[in-house]
C-alpha positions as CSV (number, residue, x, y, z in Angstrom):
1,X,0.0,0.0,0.0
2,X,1.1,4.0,-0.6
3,X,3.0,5.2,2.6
4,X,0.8,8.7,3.6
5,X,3.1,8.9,6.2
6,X,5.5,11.0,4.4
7,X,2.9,13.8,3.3
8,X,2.3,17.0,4.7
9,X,0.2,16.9,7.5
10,X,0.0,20.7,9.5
11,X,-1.3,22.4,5.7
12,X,-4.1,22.1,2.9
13,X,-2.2,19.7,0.5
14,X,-3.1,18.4,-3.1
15,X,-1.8,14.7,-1.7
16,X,-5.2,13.2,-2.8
17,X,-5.5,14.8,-5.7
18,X,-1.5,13.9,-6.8
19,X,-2.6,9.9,-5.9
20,X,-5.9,9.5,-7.7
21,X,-4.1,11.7,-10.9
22,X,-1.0,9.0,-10.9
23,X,-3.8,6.0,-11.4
24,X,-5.6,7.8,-13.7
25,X,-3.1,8.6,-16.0
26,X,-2.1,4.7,-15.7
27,X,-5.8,3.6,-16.6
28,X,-6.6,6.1,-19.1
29,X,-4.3,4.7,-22.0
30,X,-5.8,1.4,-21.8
31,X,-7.7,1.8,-25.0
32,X,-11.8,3.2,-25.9
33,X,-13.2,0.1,-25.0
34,X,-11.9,0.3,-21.9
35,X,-12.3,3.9,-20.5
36,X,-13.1,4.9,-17.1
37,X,-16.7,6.4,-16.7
38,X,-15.2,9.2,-14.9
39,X,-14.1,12.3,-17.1
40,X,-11.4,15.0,-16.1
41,X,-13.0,18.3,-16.7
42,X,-10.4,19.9,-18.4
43,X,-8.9,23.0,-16.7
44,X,-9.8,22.0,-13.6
45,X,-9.6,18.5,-10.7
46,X,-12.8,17.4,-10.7
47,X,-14.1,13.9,-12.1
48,X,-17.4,14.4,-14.2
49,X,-19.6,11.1,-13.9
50,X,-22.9,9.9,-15.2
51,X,-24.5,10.5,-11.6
52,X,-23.9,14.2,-12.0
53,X,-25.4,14.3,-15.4
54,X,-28.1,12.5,-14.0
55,X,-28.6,15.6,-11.6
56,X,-28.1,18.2,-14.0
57,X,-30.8,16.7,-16.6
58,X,-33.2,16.2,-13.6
59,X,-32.6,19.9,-12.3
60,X,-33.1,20.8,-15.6
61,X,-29.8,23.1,-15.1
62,X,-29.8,23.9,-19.0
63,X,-31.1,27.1,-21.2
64,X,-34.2,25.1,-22.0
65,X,-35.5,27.8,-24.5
66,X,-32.3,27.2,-26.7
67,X,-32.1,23.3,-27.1
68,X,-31.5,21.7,-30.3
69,X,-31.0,17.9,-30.6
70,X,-27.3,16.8,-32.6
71,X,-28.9,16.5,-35.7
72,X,-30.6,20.3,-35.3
73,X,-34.4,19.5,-34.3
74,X,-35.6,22.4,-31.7
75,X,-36.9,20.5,-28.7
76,X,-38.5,21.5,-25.8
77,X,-38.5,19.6,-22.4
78,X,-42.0,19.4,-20.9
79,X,-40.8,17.1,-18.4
80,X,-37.6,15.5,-17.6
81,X,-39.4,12.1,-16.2
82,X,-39.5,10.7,-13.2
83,X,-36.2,9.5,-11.6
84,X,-35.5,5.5,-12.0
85,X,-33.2,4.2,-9.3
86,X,-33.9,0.7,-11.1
87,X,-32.8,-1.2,-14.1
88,X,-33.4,0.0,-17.6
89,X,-33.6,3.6,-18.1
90,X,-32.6,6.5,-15.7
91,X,-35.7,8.8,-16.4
92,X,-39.2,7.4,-16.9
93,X,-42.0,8.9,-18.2
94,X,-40.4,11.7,-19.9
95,X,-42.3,14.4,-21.8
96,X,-40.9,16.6,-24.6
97,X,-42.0,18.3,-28.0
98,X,-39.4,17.6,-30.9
99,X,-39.7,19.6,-33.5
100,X,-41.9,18.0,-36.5
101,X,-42.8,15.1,-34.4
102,X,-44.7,17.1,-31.9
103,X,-45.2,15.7,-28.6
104,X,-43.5,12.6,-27.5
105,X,-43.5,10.5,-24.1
106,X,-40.7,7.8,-23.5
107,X,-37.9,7.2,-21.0
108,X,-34.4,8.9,-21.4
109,X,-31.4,7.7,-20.8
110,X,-28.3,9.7,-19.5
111,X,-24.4,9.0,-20.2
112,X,-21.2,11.2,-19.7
113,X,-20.0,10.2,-23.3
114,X,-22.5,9.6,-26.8
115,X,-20.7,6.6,-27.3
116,X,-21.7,4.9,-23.2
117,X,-25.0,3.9,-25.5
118,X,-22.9,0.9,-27.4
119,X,-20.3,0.5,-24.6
120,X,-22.9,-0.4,-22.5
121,X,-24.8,-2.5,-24.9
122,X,-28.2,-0.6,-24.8
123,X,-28.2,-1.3,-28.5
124,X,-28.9,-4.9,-27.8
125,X,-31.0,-4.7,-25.4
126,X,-35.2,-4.1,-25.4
127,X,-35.2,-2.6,-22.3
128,X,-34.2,0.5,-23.7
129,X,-36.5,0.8,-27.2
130,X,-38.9,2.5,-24.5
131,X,-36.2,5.6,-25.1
132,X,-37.1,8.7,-26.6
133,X,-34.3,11.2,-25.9
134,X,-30.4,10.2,-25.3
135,X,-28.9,12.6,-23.1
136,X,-25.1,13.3,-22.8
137,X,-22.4,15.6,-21.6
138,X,-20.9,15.6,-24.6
139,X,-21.1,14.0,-28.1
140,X,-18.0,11.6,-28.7
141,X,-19.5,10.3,-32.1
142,X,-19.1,11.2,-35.6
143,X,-23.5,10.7,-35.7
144,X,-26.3,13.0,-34.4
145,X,-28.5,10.0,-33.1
146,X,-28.3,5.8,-31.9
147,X,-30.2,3.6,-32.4
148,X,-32.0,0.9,-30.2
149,X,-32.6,-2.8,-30.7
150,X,-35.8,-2.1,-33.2
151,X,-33.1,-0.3,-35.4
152,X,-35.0,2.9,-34.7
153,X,-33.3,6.2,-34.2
154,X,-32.9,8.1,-31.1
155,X,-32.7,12.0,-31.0
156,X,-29.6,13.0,-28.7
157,X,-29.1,16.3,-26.4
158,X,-25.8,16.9,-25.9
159,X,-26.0,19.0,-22.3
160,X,-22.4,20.9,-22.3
161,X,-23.8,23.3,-25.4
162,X,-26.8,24.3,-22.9
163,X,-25.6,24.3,-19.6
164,X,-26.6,27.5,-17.4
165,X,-24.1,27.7,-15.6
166,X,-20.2,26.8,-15.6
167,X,-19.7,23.2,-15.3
168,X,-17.4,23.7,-12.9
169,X,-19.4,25.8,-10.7
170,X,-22.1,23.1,-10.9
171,X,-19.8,20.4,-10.0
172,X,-19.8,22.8,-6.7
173,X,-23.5,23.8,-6.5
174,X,-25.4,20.2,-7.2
175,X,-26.4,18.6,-4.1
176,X,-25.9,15.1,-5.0
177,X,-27.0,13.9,-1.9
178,X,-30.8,14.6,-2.3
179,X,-30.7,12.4,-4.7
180,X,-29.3,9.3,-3.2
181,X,-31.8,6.4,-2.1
182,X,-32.1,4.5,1.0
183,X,-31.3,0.8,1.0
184,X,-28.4,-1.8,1.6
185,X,-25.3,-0.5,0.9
186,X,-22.9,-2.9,-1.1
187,X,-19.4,-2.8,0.2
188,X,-16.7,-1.5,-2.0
189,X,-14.1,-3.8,-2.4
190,X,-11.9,-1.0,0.0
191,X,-13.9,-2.6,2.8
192,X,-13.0,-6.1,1.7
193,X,-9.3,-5.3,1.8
194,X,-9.2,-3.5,5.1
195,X,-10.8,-6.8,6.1
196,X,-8.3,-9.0,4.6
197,X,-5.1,-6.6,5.3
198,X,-6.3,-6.1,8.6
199,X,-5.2,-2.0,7.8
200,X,-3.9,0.0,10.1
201,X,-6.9,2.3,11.1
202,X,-4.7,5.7,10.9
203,X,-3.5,4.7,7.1
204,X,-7.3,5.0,6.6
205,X,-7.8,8.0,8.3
206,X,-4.6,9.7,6.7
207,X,-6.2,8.8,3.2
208,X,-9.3,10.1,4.5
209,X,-7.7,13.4,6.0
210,X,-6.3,14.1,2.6
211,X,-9.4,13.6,0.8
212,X,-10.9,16.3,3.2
213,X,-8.2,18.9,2.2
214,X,-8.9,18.1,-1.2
215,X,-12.8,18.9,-1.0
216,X,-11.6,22.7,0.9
217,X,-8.9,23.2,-1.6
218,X,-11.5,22.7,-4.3
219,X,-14.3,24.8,-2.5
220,X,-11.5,27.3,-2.2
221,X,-10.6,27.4,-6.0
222,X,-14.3,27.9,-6.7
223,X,-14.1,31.0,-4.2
224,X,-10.8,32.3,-5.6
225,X,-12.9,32.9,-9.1
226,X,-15.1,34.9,-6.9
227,X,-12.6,37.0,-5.3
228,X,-10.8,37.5,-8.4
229,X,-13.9,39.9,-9.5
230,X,-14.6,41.1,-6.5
231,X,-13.6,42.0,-2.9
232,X,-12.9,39.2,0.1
233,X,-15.9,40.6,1.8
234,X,-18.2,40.5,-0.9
235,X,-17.2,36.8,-1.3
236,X,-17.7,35.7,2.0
237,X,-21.3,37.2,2.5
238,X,-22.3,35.4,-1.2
239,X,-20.7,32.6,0.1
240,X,-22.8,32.5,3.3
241,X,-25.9,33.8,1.0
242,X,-25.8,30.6,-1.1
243,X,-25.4,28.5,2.0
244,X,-28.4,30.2,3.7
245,X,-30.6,28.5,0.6
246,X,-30.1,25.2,2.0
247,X,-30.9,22.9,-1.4
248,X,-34.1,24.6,-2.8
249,X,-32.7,28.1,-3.2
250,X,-28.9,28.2,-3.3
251,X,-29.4,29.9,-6.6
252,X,-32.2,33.0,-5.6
253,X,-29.7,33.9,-2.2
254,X,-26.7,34.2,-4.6
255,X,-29.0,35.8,-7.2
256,X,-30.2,38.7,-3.8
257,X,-26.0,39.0,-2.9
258,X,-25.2,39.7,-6.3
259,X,-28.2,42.0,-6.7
260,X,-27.5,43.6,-3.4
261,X,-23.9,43.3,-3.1
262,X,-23.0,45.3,0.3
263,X,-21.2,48.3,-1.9
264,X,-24.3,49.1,-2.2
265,X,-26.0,48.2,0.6
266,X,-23.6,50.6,2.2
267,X,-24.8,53.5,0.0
268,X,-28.6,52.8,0.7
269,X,-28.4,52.1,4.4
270,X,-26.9,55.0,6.7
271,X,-24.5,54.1,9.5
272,X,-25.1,56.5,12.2
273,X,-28.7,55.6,12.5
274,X,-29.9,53.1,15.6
275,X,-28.9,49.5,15.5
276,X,-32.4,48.4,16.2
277,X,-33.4,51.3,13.3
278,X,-31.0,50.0,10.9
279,X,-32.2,46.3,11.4
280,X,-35.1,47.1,10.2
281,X,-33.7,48.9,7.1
282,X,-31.7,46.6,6.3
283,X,-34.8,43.9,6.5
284,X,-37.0,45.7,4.1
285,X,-33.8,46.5,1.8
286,X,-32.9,42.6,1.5
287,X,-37.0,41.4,1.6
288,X,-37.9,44.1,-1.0
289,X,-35.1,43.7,-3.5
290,X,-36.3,39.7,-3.2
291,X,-39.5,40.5,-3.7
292,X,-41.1,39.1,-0.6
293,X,-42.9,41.5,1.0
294,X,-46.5,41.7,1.0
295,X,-47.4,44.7,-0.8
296,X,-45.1,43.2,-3.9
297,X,-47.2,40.4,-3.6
298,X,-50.3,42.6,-3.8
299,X,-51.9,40.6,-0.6
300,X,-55.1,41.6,1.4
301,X,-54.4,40.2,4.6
302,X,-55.2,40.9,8.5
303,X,-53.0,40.1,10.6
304,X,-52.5,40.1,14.1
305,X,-51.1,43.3,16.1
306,X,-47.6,42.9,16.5
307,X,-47.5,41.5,12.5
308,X,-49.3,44.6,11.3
309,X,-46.7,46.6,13.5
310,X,-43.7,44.6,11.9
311,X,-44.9,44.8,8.3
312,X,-45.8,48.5,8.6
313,X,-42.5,49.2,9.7
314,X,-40.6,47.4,7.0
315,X,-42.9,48.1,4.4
316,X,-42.4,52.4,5.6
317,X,-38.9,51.7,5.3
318,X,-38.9,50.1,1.8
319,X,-41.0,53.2,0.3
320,X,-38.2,55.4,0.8
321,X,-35.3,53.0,-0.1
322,X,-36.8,51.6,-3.2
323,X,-36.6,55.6,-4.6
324,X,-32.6,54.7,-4.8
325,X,-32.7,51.6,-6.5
326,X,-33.1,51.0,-10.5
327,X,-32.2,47.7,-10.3
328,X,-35.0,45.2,-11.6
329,X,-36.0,42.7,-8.4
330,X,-37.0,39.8,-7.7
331,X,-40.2,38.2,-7.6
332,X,-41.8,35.8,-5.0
333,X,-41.6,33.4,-7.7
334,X,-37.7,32.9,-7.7
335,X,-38.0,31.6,-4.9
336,X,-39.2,27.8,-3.7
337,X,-40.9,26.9,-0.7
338,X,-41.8,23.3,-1.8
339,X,-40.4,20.6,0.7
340,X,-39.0,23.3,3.2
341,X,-39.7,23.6,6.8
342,X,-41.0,26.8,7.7
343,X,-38.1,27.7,9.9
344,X,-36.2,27.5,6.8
345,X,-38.1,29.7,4.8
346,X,-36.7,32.4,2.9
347,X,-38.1,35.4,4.8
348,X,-36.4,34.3,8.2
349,X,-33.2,33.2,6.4
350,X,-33.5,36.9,5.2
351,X,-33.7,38.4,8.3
352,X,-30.8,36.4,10.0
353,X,-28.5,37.9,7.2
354,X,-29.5,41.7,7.5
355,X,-29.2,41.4,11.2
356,X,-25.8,40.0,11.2
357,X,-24.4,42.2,8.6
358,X,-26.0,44.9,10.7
359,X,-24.0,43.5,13.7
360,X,-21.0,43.7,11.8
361,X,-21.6,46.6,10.4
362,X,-18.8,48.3,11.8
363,X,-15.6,46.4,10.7
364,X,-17.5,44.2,8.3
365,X,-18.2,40.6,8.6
366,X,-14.5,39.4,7.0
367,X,-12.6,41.5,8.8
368,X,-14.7,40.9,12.4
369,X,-14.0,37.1,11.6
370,X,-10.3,37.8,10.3
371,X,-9.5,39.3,13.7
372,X,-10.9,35.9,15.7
373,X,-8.7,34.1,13.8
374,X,-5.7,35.9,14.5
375,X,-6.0,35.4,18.1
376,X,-4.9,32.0,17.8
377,X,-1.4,31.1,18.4
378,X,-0.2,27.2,17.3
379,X,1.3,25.2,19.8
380,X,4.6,25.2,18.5
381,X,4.8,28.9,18.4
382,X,3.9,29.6,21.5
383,X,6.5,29.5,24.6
384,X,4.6,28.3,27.7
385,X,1.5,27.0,26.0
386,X,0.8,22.9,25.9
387,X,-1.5,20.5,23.4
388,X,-4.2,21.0,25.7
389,X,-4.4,24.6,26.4
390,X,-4.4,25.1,22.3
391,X,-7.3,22.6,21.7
392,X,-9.1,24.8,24.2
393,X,-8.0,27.8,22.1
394,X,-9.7,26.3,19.2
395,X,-12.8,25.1,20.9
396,X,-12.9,28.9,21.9
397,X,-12.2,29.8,18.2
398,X,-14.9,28.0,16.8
399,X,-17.3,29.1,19.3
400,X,-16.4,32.7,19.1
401,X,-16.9,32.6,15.2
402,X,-20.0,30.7,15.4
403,X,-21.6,32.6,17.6
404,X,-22.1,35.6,15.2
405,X,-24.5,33.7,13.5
406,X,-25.9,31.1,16.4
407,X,-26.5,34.4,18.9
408,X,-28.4,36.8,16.0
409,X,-31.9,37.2,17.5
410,X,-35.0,39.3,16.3
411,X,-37.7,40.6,18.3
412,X,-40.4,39.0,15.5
413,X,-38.6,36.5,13.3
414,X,-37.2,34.6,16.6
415,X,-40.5,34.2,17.5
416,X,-42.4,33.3,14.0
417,X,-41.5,30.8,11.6
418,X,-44.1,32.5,8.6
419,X,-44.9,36.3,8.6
420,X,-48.7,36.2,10.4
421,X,-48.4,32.6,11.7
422,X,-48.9,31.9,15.3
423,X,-46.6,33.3,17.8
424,X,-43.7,30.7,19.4
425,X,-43.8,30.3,23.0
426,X,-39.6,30.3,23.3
427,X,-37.7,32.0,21.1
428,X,-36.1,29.7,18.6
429,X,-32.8,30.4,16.7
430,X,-32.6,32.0,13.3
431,X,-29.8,29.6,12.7
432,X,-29.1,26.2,14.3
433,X,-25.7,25.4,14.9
434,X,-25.6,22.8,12.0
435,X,-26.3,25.1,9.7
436,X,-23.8,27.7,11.1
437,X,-21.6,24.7,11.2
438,X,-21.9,23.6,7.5
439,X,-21.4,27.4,6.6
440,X,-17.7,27.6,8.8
441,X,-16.5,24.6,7.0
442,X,-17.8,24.7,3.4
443,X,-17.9,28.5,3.2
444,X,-15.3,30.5,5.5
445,X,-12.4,27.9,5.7
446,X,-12.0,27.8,1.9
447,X,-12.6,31.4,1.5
448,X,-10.1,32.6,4.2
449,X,-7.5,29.6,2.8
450,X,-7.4,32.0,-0.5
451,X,-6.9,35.3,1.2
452,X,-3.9,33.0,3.0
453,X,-2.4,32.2,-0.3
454,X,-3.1,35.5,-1.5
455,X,-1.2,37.4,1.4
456,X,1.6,34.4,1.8
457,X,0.0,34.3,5.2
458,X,1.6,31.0,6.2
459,X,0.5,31.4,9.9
460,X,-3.3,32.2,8.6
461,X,-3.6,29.2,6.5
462,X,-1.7,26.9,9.1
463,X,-4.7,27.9,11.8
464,X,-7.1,27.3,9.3
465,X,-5.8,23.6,9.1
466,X,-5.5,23.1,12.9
467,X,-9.1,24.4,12.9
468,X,-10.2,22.4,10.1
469,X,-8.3,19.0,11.5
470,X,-9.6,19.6,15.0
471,X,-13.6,20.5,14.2
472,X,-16.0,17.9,15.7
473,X,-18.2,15.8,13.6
474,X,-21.3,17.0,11.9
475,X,-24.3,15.3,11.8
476,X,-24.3,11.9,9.6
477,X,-25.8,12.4,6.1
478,X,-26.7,10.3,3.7
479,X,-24.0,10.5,2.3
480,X,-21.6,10.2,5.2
481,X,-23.8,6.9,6.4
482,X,-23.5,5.5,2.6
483,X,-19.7,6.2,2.7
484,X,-19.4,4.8,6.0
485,X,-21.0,1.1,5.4
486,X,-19.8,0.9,2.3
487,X,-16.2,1.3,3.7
488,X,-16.1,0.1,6.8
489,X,-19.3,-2.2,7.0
490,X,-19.6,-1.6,11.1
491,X,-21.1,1.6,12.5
492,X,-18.7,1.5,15.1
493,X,-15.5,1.2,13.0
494,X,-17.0,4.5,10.9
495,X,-17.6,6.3,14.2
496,X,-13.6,5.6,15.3
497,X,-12.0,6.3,12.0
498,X,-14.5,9.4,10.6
499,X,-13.9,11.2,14.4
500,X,-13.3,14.7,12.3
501,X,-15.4,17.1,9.8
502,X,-11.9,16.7,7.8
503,X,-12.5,13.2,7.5
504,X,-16.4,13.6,7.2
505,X,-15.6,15.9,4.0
506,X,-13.1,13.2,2.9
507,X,-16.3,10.7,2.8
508,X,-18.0,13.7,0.0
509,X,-14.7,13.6,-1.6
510,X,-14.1,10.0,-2.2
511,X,-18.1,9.9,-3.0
512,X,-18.1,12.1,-5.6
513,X,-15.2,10.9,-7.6
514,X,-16.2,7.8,-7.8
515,X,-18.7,6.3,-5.8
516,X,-21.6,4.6,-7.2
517,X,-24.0,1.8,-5.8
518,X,-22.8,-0.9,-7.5
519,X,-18.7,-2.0,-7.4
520,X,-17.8,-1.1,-11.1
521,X,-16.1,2.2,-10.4
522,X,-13.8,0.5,-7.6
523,X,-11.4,-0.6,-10.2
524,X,-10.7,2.9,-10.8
525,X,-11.3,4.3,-6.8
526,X,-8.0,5.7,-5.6
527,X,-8.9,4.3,-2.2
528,X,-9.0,0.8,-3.3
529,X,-6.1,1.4,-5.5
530,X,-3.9,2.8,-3.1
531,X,-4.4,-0.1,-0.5
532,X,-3.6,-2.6,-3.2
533,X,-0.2,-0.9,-4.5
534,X,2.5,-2.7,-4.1
């Protein structure tokens, strides 16, 4: 097996990414018929696979009024089917109009490359003459079309002319997990060797630690795209914007940041007025510029006494900054409520982000975290200072950044999860602390790592590793359960070894490059490789 002993351990290192690049580039020369199904975006370190195809064709993350099939029929998707986690095709029950065929209901099938179709056999088989529409990422062929077992043609989309957004940034944005199904996990053949090896439980966490830099350094080259156009501040609070939108509506909080960016926020909302004044300004500036407050919505409701009070506050303070703005806004339909708990709904996650930037107001929200960080000493460069006495440093750390979102209250939003709904006994938290969690490791640790690298601020980035390395355990997802049984097979051997969000985000990492429920792709998993080496 690879010796991970020898890697750097105390900074963000490209150690995972070096290892799964040396056995790719040994696999990928093996010949057409046998390529990997995983594809290097070119440009870039992540591994495009049919899963995330699946997701963008399901999410329908494509210019749907431009789509042209290969052979240059206009075609319109009505619906993209319903998703098949079965044999035979991956959508059912499709719908689409194809231009001088009209309207036409089938299944589609999905595939990275145009040519998956005969490497898979589909050609052969009569599962697949239900197909209507072939799907790809991109068109390896010389033809526009395939054909199925009947000999009849199949149209073909190929997905990377129509994409609506960067590949790469949807690599980053797709939540992969909501669409992974429950069931038995099969084990990888990774958990059959640490079986028959009898591996050392740290080589496994190493691997795993280095997968989990991986997943921050690629978070953080996302970010450094961002702060290549604009400021660190304005990154971080788009950052923490598309967080805030859970799955449903990443997309509409980045939309409001980038709408609203906090130049101008700053311009529209003095700073010597109140701070309770200015919450509410800030409120009805974020609300109104999403369109979500009720006189954009045109609605003829009563409500009670303190939610007439609220609303005729905001709404007062919107008249007069709306007079400043010539931007066009948002509209209550950008936004989706369907399959969200009400204390996730936009308006509160709204109203969590005006008060803390109103909070911050002062220094701003990067430079008010910036200044925790630098508190922190590391062990080794401190004089009197021991192992212990820094863990409780960090502890503190975390806390102390954490609590700028955890402790942001609001005398109506803490105590309503809908504007009008009944009022809550207690006071309940604008954000829990997973949430604040998930946005301290997936947003601010890759975004300060690039104003490190930026500044050559060695110590900055070396805290941010020690912070990164020593940060509990978040709550098990799918994902992180799927990863875990089909690694380690006993709960208990998942809960030793994955004892760190590091090695939690090494779990994502290994998942999304090349995962899948069945054991085909562990021929080409670095994992598995890398215990096998000689």
């Amino acid at each position: 097996m690879i010796n991970l002993r020898n890697y750097p351990t105390k900074y963000f290192s490209h150690t995972y990414q070096r290892i799964v690049t040396s056995f790719y580039n040994n696999t990928k020369d093996a010949g057409a018929n046998d390529r990997s199904p995983l594809f290097v975006l070119e440009g870039t370190e992540k591994l495009i696979k049919e899963e995330l195809v699946r997701c963008i064709w399901f999410g329908q993350h494509i210019k749907k009024d431009k789509l042209f099939t290969d052979d240059g029929s206009r075609l319109e998707v009505l619906s993209p089917g319903w998703w098949n986690s079965e044999g035979g095709p991956d959508f059912k029950h499709a719908e689409i109009l194809l231009e001088g065929k009209g309207l036409i209901k089938g299944d589609v099938e999905i595939h990275v490359f145009a040519s998956d179709w005969m490497r898979h056999q589909h050609e052969k088989q009569d599962t697949y003459n239900t197909v209507c529409l072939h799907v790809v990422m991109w068109n390896d062929r010389e033809g526009a079309c395939i054909k199925n077992l009947m000999g009849q043609s199949i149209p073909q989309l190929t997905l990377s002319k129509y994409l609506d957004a960067e590949l790469d940034d949807l690599v980053d944005m797709i939540d992969i997990e909501s669409y992974l199904k429950g069931g038995k996990v099969n084990p990888g053949h990774c958990q059959t060797e640490i079986e028959n090896q009898k591996l050392d439980e740290f080589w496994v966490g190493y691997f795993l630690d280095y997968a989990g830099d991986e997943r921050i350094l690629q978070k953080a080259k996302r970010y450094g795209k961002w702060a290549e156009k604009s400021p660190f501040e304005q990154t971080l609070y788009e950052g923490i914007m598309e967080s805030l939108g859970y799955k449903n509506n990443k997309e509409p909080f980045l939309k409001l940041a980038s709408l609203m960016p906090l130049e101008d926020i700053r311009c529209l909302i003095p700073e010597d007025v109140p701070v309770q004044e200015k919450k509410i300004d800030m409120q009805a500036l974020l609300l109104g510029a999403a369109g979500l407050l009720p006189q954009q919505a045109d609605l003829k409701i009563i409500y009670d006494d303190e939610t007439a009070e609220y609303v005729s506050n905001i709404e007062r303070a919107w008249n007069v900054i709306k007079t400043k703005i010539s931007k066009a806004l948002m509209t209550r339909n950008d936004w989706n409520y369907a399959g969200i708990r009400p204390a996730n709904f936009p308006e509160r996650r709204i109203a969590s982000i005006a008060n803390i930037l109103t909070e911050c107001s002062s220094y701003g929200i990067f430079r008010h975290i910036l200044c925790v960080f630098e508190k922190l000493v590391p062990a080794d460069e401190q004089e009197r200072e021991g192992y212990k006495e820094e863990q409780k440093i960090i502890k503190s750390l975390i806390e102390d950044i954490q609590s700028i979102f955890l402790n942001v209250q609001d005398a109506y939003w803490s105590y309503h999860y809908t504007l009008g709904g009944k009022r809550l006994k207690k006071p309940l938290k604008l954000l829990g602390k997973e949430r604040t969690s998930t946005i301290f490791i997936n947003v601010i640790i890759p975004i300060f790592l690039v104003y490190a690298r930026r500044h050559n601020d060695i110590k900055l980035e070396k805290i941010l590793h020690l912070v990164y390395r020593n940060h509990y355990p978040l709550t098990a997802t799918s994902v992180t359960k799927f990863m875990g049984n089909r690694i380690f097979g006993q709960e208990k051997s998942s809960q030793k070894i994955v004892n760190s969000v590091r090695r939690q985000q090494g779990l994502y990492q290994i998942y999304k490059d090349f995962c899948e429920n069945d054991n085909m792709s562990c021929n080409k998993c670095a994992l598995y490789l890398s215990m096998v080496k000689d």
